[in-house]
Each structure stands twice: as C-alpha cells, then as structure tokens.
C-alpha positions in Angstrom: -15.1 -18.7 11.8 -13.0 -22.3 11.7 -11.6 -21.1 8.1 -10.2 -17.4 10.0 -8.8 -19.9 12.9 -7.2 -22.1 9.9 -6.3 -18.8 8.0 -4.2 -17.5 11.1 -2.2 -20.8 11.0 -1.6 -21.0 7.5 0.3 -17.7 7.9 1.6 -17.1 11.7 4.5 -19.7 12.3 4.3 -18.8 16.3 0.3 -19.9 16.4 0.0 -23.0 18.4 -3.5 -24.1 19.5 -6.8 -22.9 18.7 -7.9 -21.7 22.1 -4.5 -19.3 21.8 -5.8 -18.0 18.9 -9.5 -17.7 20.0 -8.5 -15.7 23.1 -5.6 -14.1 22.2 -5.7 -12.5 18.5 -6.9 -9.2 18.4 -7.3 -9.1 14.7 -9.4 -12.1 14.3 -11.4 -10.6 17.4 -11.9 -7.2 15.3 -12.6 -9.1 12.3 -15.4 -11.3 13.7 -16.8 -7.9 15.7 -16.5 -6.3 11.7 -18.7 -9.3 10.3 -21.1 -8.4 13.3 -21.0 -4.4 12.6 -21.5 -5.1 8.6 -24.5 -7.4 9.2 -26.2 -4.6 11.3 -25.3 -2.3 8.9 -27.0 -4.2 6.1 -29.9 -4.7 8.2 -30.1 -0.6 8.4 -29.0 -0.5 11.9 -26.4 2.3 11.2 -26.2 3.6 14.7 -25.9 -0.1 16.5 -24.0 -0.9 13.9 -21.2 2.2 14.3 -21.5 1.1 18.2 -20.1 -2.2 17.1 -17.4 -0.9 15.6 -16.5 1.9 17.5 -16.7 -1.4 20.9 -14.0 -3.2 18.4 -12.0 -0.5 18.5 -11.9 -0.2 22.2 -11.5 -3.6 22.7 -9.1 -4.5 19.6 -7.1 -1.3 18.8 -8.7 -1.7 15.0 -10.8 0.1 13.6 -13.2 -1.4 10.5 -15.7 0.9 9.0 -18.4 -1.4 8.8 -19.3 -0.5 5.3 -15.8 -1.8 4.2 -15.7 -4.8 1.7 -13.1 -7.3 2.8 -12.7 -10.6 1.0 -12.2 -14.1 2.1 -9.0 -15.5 4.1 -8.3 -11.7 5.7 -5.6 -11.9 8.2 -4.3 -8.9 10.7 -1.1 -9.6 12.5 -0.6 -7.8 15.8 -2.9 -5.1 14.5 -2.8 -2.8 16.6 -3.6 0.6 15.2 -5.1 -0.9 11.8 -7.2 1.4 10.5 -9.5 0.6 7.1 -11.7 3.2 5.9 -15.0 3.3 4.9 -15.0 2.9 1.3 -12.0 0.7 1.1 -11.8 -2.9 -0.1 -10.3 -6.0 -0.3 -9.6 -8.8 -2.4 -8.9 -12.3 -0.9 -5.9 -13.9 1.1 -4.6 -10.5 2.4 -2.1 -10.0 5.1 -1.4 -6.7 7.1 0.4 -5.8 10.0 0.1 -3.4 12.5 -0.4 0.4 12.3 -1.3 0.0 8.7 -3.7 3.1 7.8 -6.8 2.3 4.3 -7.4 5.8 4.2 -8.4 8.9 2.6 -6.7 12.2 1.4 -9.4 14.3 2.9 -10.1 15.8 -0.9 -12.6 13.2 -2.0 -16.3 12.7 -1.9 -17.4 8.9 -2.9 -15.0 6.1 -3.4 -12.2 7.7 -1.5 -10.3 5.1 0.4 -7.9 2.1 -1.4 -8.9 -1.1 -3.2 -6.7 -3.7 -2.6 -6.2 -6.8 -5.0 -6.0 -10.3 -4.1 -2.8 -11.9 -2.7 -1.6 -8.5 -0.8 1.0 -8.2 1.6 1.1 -4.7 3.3 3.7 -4.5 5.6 3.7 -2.6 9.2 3.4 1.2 9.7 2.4 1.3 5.8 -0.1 4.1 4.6 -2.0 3.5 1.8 -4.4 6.4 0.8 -7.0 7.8 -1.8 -8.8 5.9 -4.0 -6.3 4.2 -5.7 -5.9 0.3 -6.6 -3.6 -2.0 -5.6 -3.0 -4.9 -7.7 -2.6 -8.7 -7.0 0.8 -10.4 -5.3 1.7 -7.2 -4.4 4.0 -6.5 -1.7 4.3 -3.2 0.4 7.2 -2.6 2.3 6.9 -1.2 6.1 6.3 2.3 6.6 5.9 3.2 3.2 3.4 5.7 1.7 1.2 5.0 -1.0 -0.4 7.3 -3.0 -0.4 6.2 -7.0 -1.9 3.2 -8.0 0.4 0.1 -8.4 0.2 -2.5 -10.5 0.1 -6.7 -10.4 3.7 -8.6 -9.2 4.9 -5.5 -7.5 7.4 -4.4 -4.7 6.6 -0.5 -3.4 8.6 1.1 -0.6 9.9 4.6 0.4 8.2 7.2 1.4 6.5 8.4 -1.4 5.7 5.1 -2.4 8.0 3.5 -5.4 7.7 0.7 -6.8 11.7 -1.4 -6.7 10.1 -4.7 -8.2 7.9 -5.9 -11.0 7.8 -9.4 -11.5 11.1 -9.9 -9.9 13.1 -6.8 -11.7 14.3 -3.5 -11.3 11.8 -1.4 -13.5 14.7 1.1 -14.3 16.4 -2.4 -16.2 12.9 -2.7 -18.1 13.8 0.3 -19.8 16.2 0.7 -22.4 19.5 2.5 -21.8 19.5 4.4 -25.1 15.7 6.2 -24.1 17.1 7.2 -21.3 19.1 11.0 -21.7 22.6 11.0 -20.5 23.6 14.4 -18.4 27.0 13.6 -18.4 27.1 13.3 -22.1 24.8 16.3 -22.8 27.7 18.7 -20.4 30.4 17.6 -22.3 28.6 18.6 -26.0 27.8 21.5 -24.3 31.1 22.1 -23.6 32.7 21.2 -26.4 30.3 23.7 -28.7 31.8 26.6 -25.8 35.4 25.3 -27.1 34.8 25.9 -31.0 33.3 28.9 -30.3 35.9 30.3 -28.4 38.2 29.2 -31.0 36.2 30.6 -33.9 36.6 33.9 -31.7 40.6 33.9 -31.4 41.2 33.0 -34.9 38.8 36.4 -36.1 40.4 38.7 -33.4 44.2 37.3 -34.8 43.0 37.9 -38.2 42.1 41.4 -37.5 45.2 41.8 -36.0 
C-alpha cells in the first residue's frame, strides 16, 4: 500500500500529502478494492469476489475484473470510467487516464482482452481491444483506438490506431524512398505511352493517305 501512495507521487505533480491521496484518489481506492476482489478470487470465492468488484465500481467509477493480471507500480489518474477486462494484463510502472477501455472485440473465446508491456502510457478516452500486445515505453495518444499489436519505443494515435513514432522517428522515414511507388511518376509514363501511340497512329493514317 505505502509503495501505491509513493507511486501516485512519483507521477502526479498536484499530489500533496498522503492523507489527500488516501481519501481522495479513486484509482488507488479501486486498485486496493482489485487486490481485495483478486485475493477472494484466488481463494475460490468467485461470487464475493465479483461483489467486490462490482462495490468498486460503484464506489470508484472503475471497473477491474478481478481475474486481471496487473503488475507492480500501477497508477490510474482521474479514472473515472476505466474499464480493464477480464483477461487483460499488465506489465509494471503503467499509467492510464480516465475513460480508458482493456477490452474485447466480442469475437473471442480465451485470452481476449490486451496485454500491456512495462513502461506504458495510455492516454485518456483510449480504447485498446482484442487480444493484442502492447509493447514497452509505449505511449498511446488520447482517444485513440487500438486494434493491431504495437511494438517496443512506440507513439500510436488516430482512430484506427497508427503508430507516428518508433524510437523517436517517423516510420514512413525508416523506409526507403526508392521502395516506395510513385503515382505521379507512374501517370505521366502512362501518359506518355498514350502520346506515342497516338503518334504511331497519325503517321499510318498520313501514309495511307
């Protein structure tokens, strides 16, 4: 519990005391009520253990599924509307803001909700769904939508997802120019094969004149 309290000052700039955040932080209030739900559900509790975090939800805005894996140094800012599915997990020193959704597609059986590397930043309003994985010291941009797996030292926004950064550069510059087919180039060959035809055309019909 003291190294959520010291997690939450590490990373909120407006924390000030530790009796703020003890009374006032609704995601370390649904994060401690997830530790209790998860410990019941280990125990085989499932129905006291659903209660749990159903009473979280009520009382936080965010909803855990208790069978969730989250890792160490987990931190949910404002948080309301969080929602992490059943199957999700998540790697260690993680960040996300409110109204960010873990979830499924609703076409899976099994491992259907996200895994989430270490280092994460998932930014507010952001959907990330399916079972996919997310790498480390990866960054994802508010509202976006997520639906591909992305990998280590990347940026993703838009809705679908894209990824604009990896490892500090524009992926379209990782790729060389000459790969890459030019339209502009292709309409004008095209063009100019229409031109010597139409040529080879007026010189037959003027020698059949």
């Amino acid at each position: 519990m003291l190294k959520d309290i010291k997690t939450i000052f590490e990373r909120d700039p407006a924390a000030r005391s530790v009796l703020e955040v003890v009374l006032t932080y609704s995601g370390l209030h649904a994060l401690w009520l997830y530790r209790i739900a998860r410990f019941l559900m280990k125990m085989h509790l499932l129905l006291l253990a659903r209660f749990v975090s159903q009473f979280g939800k009520f009382l936080t805005g965010i909803e855990i599924h208790p069978r969730a894996k989250i890792g160490h140094n987990f931190f949910i800012d404002h948080g309301m509307s969080v929602v992490i599915g059943e199957t999700a997990e998540i790697g260690d020193n993680v960040t996300i803001y409110q109204g960010v959704t873990l979830g499924g597609t609703g076409k899976e059986k099994g491992k259907r909700h996200p895994t989430i590397g270490h280092n994460v930043v998932i930014g507010a309003g952001a959907k990330i769904l399916g079972n996919i994985h997310i790498g480390n010291n990866v960054k994802i941009g508010a509202n976006a939508v997520v639906l591909k797996s992305v990998p280590d030292d990347s940026t993703v926004v838009g809705v679908p997802g894209e990824i604009v950064r990896i490892k500090g550069e524009n992926p379209l510059e990782l790729v060389q120019t000459q790969d890459l087919p030019d339209p502009v180039m292709e309409k004008i060959e095209q063009l100019q094969k229409e031109i010597d035809e139409f040529r080879r055309q007026c010189e037959r019909w003027r020698k059949e004149k």
